[in-house]
C-alpha positions in Angstrom: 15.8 11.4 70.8 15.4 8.5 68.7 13.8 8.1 65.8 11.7 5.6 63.9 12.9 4.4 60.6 10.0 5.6 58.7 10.4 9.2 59.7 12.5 11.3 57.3 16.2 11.0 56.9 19.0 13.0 54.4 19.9 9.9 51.8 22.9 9.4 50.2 21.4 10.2 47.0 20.5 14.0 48.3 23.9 14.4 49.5 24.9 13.3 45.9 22.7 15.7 44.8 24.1 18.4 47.0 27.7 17.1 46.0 26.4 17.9 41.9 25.3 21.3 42.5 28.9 22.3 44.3 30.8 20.5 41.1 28.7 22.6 39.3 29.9 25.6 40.4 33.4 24.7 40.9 34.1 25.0 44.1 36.0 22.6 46.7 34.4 22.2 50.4 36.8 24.5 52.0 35.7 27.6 49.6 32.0 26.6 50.3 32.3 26.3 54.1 33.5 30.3 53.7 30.4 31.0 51.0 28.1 29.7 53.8 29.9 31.5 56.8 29.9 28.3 58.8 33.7 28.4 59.2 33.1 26.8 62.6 34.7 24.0 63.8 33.6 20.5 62.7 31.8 22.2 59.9 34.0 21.6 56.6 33.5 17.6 57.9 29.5 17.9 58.2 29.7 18.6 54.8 32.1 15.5 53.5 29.3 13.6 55.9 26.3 15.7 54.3 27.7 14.9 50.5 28.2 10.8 51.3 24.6 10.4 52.6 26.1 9.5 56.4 24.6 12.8 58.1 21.2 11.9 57.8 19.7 14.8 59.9 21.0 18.2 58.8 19.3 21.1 60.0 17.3 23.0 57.4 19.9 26.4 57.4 22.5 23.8 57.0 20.5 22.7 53.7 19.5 26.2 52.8 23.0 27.4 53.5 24.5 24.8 51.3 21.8 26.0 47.9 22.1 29.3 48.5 25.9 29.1 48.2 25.9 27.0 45.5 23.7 29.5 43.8 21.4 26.6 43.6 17.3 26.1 45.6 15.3 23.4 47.1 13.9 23.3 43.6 17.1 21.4 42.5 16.4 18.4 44.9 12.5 19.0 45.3 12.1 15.8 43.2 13.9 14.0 46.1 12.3 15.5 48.7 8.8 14.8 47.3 9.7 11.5 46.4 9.5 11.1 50.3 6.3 13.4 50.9 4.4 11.3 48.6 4.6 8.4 50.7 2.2 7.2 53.1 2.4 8.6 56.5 4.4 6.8 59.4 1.2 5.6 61.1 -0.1 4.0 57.5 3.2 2.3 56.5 3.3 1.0 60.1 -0.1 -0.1 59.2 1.0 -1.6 55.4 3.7 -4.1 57.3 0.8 -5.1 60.3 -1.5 -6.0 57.3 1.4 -7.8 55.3 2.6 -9.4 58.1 -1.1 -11.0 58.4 -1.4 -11.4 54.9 1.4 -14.2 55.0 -0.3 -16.4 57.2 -3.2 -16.8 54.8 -4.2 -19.0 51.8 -2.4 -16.8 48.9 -5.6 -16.6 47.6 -7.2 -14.8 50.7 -4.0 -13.0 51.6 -4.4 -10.8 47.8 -7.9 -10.2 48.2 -6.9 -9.2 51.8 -4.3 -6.6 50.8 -6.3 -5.1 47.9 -9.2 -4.5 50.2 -7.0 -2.8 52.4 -5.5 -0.4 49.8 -8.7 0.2 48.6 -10.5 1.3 51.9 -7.3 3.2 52.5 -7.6 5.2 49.7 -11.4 5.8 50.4 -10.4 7.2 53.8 -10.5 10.7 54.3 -8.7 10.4 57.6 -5.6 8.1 58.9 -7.0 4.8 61.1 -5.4 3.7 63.8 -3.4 0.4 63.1 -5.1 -1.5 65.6 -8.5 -0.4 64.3 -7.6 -1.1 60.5 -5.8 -4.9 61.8 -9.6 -5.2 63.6 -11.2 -4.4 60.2 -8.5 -6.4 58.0 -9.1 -9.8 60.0 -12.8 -9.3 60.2 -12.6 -9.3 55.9 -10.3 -11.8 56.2 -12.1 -13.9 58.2 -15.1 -13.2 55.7 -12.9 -14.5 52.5 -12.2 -18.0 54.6 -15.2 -18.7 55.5 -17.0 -17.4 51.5 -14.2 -20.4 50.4 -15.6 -23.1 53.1 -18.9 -22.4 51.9 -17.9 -23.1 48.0 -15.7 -25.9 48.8 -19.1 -26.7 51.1 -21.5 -26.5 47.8 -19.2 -28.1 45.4 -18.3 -31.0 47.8 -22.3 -31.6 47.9 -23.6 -31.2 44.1 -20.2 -33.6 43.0 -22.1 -36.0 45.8 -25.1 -35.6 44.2 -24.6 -36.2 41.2 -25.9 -32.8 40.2 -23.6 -31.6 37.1 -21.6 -28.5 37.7 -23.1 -26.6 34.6 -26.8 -27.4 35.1 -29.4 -24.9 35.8 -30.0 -27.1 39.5 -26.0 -25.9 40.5 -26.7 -22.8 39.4 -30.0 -22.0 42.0 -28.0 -24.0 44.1 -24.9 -22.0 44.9 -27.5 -19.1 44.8 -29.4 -20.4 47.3 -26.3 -21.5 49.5 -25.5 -18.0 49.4 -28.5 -16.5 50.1 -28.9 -18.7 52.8 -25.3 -17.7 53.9 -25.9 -14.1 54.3 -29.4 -14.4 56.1 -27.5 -16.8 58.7 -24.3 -14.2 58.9 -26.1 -10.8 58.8 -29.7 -11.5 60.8 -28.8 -11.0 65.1 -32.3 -11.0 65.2 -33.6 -14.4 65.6 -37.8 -13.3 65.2 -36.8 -11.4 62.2 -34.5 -14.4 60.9 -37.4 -17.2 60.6 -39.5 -15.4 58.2 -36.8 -14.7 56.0 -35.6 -18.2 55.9 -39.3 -18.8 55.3 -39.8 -16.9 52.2 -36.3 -18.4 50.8 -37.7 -21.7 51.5 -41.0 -20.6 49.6 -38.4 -19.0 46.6 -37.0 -22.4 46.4 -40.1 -23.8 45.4 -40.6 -21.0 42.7 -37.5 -21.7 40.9 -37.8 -25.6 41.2 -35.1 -26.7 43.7 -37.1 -27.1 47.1 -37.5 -31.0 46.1 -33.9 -31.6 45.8 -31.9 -33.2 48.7 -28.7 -31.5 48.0 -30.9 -28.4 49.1 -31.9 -29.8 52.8 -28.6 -30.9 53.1 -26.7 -27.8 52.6 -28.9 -26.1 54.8 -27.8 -28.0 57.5 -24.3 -27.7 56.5 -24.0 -24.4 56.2 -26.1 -23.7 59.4 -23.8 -25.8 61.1 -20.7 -23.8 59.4 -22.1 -20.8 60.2 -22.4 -21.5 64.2 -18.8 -22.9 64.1 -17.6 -19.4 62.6 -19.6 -17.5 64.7 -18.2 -19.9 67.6 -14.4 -18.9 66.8 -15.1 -15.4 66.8 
């Protein structure tokens, strides 16, 4: 049967392990093949094998055979052992390199914020996700980041042609706007529930002072347009 390269496998730094506690008590491989009644052929080499890390699937007796006549227990390589128990499972590693592996084909930016949303709704999980479910949730957010960069570029591309300066109170409503805007356009499937709400933005705009301004017409169009060529590639 073969087996994946994430599953567990007897290191080289067990078998040293294994190869301390015998030194330890002084004996040489041939007395400790007899302590462990595996006289048996082939046995005295599993254990040269064992000790250099190139056996890398001993049986458990084997192992407990080897402690026990060594006057030695799993507690004396339980730090190794856990060292692999604490890591994730199979299915999540396989997961780690899917989401890496799409990580590199983004903007650097995007590709962190990517992989430290992915740790962090990992460690949330109660339960392990299937990797083709968590790559479906991973380029959904990633997809999200790309397009929250296209609409700042968007904004800032349009107050710079404006004239509007990057610190005044206008930029500020104005980014706010664009975003509010921005999420109405992204979240609302409703199309009779969207027009009111881009009605009372529209009527917002007037409250806070920037419904006069053409920068504010203009992005609208912009980022409806955006918004329809996203929702286009998806």
């Amino acid at each position: 049967m073969s087996r994946s390269k994430e599953m567990f496998r007897f290191t080289p730094e067990m078998g040293l392990r294994l190869r301390e506690l015998r030194f330890r008590e002084g004996m040489t491989q041939q007395e400790l093949v007899v302590l462990m009644g595996r006289q048996g052929k082939g046995n005295h080499q599993l254990i040269g094998k064992v000790e250099l890390g190139k056996a890398p699937y001993p049986s458990l007796g084997f192992v407990a055979d080897y402690l026990r006549a060594c006057r030695a227990s799993f507690a004396d390589i339980a730090d190794l052992l856990n060292a692999y128990t604490f890591q994730p499972t199979v299915l999540e590693q396989r997961g780690y390199k899917r989401v890496r592996s799409l990580a590199k084909k983004l903007s650097w930016r995007v590709a962190g914020a990517v992989e430290k949303y992915d740790h962090h709704v990992l460690r949330a999980k109660l339960t392990t996700e299937p990797v083709r479910k968590r790559l479906a949730r991973v380029r959904a957010y990633a997809r999200g980041q790309e397009a929250q960069r296209q609409l700042n570029r968007l904004v800032e591309t349009e107050l710079s042609s404006a004239g509007i300066k990057p610190a005044s109170v206008e930029a500020a409503w104005t980014r706010v706007y664009a975003r509010k805007l921005w999420r109405l356009l992204t979240r609302s499937k409703d199309e009779h529930k969207l027009k009111p709400k881009l009605e009372e933005l529209e009527r917002w705009t007037a409250d806070i002072g920037i419904e006069a301004l053409p920068v504010r017409a203009t992005l609208r169009e912009r980022i409806t347009a955006l918004v329809d060529e996203s929702i286009a590639r998806t």
